[in-house]
N, C-alpha and C positions, 0 to 999 in steps of 0.2 A: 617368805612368810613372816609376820611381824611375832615378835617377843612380847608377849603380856603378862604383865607382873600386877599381883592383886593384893591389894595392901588399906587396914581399915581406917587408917588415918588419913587425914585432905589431905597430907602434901607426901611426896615421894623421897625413903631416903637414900638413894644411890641413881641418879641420873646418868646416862651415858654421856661422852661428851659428844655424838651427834644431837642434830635438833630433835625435840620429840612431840607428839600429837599427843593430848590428852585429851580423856572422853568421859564423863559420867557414866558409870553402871548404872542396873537399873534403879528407879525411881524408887527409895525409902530404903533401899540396902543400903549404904554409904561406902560401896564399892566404887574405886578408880580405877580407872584402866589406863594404862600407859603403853603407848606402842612405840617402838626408836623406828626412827625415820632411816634408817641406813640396813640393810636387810642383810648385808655383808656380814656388819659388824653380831650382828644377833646371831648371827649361825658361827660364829668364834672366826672366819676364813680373813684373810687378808682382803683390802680391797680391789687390789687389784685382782680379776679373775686368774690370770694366767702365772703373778706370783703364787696365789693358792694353788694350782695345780701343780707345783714346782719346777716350769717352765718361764723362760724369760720372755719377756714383753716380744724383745725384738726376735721375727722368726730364726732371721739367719744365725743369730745368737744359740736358736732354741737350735736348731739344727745340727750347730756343732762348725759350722763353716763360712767362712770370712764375707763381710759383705763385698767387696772385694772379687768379681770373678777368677781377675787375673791372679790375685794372690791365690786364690782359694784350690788351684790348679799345681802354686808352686814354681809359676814362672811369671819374670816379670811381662810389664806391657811393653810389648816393641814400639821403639819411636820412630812414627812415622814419618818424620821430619826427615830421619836420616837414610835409612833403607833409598829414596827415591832418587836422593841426590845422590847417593852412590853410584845406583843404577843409569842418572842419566852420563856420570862422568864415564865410566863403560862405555856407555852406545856414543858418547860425543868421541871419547879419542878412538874408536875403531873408523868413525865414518872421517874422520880427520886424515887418518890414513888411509884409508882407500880410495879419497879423494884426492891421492900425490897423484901429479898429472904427469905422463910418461914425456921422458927430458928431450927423446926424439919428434915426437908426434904429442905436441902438449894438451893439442882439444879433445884426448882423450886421458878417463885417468888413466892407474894401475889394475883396477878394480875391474872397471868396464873392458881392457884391455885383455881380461883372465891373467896375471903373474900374480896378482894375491890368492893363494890357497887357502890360508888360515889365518885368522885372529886372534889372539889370547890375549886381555887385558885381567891384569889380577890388581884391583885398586888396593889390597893389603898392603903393597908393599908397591905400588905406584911402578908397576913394570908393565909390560907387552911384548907378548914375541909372536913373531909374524913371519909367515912363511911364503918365499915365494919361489915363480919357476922361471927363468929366460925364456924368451921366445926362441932361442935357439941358443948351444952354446958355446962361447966366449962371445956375447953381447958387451958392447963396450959400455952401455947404457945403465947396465945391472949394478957399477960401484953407484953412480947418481944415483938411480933409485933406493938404492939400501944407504945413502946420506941424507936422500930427502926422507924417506921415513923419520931415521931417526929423530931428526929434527921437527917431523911435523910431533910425532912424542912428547919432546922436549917443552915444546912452547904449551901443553897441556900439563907439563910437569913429571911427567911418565919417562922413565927408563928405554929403550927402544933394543931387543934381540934380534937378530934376520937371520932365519936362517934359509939358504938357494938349497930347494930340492931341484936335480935333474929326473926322476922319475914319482910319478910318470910323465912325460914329454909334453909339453906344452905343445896344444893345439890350435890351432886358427876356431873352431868350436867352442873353445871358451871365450870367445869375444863376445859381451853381449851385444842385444841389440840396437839399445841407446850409445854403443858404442861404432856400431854398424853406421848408423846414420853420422854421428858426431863426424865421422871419418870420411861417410859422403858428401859431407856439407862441405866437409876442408878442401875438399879437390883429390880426396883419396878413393880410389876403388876399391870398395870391401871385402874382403873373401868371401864370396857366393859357398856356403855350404856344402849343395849338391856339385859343386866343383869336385868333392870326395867320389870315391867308385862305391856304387852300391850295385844291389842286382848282380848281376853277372860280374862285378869287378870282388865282389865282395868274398871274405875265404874266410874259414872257421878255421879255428888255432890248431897250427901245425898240418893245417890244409896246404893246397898247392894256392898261387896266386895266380886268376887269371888279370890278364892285361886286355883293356878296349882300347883303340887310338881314336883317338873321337876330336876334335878340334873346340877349344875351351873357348867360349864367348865371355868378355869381357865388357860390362855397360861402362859405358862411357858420364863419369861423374859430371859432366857440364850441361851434356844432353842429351844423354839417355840409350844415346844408339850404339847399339852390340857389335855396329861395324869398326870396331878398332884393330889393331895390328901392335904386334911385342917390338919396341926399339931396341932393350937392354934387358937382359936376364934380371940386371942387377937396377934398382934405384940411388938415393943419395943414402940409402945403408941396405945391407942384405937380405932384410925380410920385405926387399919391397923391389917392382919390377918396374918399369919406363915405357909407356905405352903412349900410342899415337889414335887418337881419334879420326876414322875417314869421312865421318859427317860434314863435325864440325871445322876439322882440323887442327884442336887443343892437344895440346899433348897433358899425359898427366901420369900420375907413380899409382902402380895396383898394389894393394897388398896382398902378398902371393898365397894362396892358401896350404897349408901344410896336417 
């Protein structure tokens, strides 16, 4: 609402300093009207609306809280940069190590082989321990492996721990099955699974065991046919047996299920 000052002289004497409209009263009074151009300023308030209310411009101000989310929370902002590359040196030195290839049978790793149990990489302090199981024990294989670890660690920069658990027993079952083929591919006989007693072989703990004689077929890695025969208990190391193909007539080493 504009301010009007009524005054009988022509000229005005106190002007605001906004612009102002001036207007003749009516006709033969010699009345002025003066109205100020700024409606803020006539009603006495600051111009700014929200200074007059005694609030700041800025909401987050008026609020009370930081524009800022992250500060306004009290923690800072995580750096993205580093979280990820932490996380990938993790996933790169476990899979570094479980890709040490077993020093007997090398076109398989450790991994795929089941002797890796567990992984702990702690990048704080640039360490890893890792736990593993023999295929049987006093494997002669087991110092190599726990030297190649270390070293595949080492060339990541990482600390290397090993430590051989014997229980629970390393089983022909934890072999996977990209390690299953890798093994068939080499000229090696895979442990067939159901090689194991189930059904009637099978006993509940602290049951009796029963025993089936059944005669174990063995596929023959070259081609294919189940008609083989056992040479030697024993292969070129002890988890592995000497077999003769009657097909083909290949001889080749089974690995013996256990």
């Amino acid at each position: 609402m504009s301010s009007l000052k009524m005054t009988d002289s022509a000229t005005v004497a106190h002007v605001p300093a906004a612009a102002t409209v001036s207007a003749a009263g009516p006709v033969g009074t010699g009345v002025e009207c003066v109205a100020t151009a700024d409606p803020a300023e006539a009603s006495g308030s600051s111009v700014n609306p929200a200074v007059a209310s005694g609030s700041s411009a800025d909401p987050t101000l008026a609020s009370g809280s930081s524009a800022d989310p992250t500060l306004a929370s009290g923690s800072e902002p995580a750096s993205s940069s580093l979280l990820p590359a932490a996380a990938d040196i993790v996933i790169r030195v476990e899979a570094h190590i479980r890709a040490v290839p077993d020093p007997e049978i090398p076109v398989i790793s450790i991994d795929d082989l089941g002797i890796v149990r567990d992984v702990v990489v702690n990048s704080a302090d640039s360490s890893v321990w890792v736990t593993i199981t023999p295929t049987y024990s006093g494997c002669p294989a087991m110092r190599a492996i726990e030297r190649a670890i270390v070293d595949a660690a080492a060339r990541d920069g990482f600390a290397a721990y090993v430590d051989t658990r014997l229980s629970p027993a390393w089983t022909t079952d934890w072999i996977s099955e990209s390690g299953r083929n890798a093994l068939r591919e080499f000229g090696i006989a895979p442990p067939d699974a159901s090689a194991h007693m189930t059904g009637s072989g099978a006993h509940a703990a602290g049951g009796a065991v029963s025993l089936t004689l059944q005669r174990r077929s063995v596929a023959c890695p070259v081609c294919g046919s189940t008609d083989t025969e056992e040479l030697s208990r024993f292969g070129a190391t002890a988890c592995k047996a000497l077999r003769r193909c009657l097909t083909c007539r290949e001889p080749f080493e089974e690995f013996k299920p256990l």
